[in-house]
Wavefront OBJ file of the C-alpha trace (Angstrom):
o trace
v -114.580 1.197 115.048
v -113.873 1.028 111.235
v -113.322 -2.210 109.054
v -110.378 -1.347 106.774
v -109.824 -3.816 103.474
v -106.565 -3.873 101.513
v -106.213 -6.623 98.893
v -105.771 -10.078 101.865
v -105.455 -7.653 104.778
v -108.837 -7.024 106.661
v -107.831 -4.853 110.089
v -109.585 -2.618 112.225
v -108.887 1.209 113.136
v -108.535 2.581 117.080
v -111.054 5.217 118.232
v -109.701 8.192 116.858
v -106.396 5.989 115.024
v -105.904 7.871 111.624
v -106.277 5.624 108.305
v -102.645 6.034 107.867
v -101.689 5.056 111.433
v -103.722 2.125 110.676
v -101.922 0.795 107.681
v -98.657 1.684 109.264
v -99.446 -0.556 112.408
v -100.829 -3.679 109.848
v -97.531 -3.246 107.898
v -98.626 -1.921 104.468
v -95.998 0.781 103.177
v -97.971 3.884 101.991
v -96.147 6.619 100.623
v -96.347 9.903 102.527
v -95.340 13.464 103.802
v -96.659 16.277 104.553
v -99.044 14.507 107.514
v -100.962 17.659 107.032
v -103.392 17.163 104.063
v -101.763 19.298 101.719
v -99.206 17.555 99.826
v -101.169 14.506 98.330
v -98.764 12.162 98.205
v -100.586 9.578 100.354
v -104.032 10.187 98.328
v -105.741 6.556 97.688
v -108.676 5.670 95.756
v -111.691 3.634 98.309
v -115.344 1.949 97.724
v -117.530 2.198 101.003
v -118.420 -1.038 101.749
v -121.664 -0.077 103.329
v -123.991 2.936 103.326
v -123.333 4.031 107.092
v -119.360 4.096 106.228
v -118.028 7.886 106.612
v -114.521 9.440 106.261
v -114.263 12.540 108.671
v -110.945 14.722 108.625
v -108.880 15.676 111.415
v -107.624 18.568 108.947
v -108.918 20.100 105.872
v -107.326 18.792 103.307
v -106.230 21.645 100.782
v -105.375 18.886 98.026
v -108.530 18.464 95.232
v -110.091 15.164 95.866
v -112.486 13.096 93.547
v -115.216 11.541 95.581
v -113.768 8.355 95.299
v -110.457 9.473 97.009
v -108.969 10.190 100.057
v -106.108 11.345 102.398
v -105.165 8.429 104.562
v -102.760 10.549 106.518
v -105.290 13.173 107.756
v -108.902 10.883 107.887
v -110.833 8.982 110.443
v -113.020 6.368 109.077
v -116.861 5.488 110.546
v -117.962 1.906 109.200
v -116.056 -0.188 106.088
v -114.539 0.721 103.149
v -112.487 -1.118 100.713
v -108.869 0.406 99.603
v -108.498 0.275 95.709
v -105.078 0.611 95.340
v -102.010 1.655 98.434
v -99.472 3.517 96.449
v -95.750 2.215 97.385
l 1 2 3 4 5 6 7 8 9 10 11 12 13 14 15 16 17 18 19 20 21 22 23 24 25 26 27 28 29 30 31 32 33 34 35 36 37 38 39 40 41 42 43 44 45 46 47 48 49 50 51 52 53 54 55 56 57 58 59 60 61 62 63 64 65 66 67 68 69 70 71 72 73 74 75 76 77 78 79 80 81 82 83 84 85 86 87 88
């Protein structure tokens, strides 16, 4: 299970629930397409909140990513991390 924190909203991913699935079900709007990890449009900006906190991909993304990014649409999430900014 994954803590997941956007701004107020604190919520919890399924086993196996993509980050994007998540947000979806908790009613934030993210901005998407592809589903695929190749477009980028759904690329975010996170902090891990602790030190065991991992992002695993059910697809290579193809889009460059800065460490401090990733592809809500494509990633799993081990642990907490904090969600700088959801694009709308």
């Amino acid at each position: 299970m994954a803590w997941i924190i956007h701004q107020q909203i604190r919520f919890y991913l399924h086993d196996n629930e993509t980050l994007l699935t998540g947000l979806q079900r908790v009613g934030v709007v993210v901005d998407f397409e592809c589903q695929q990890g190749y477009c980028g449009t759904c690329k975010q900006k996170f902090v891990k909140l602790n030190d065991d906190s991992e992002i695993h991909y059910t697809l290579s993304p193809l889009v460059m990513l800065a460490d401090d990014e990733l592809l809500p649409c494509c990633c799993q999430i081990k642990g907490a991390i904090q969600l700088c900014k959801v694009n709308k």
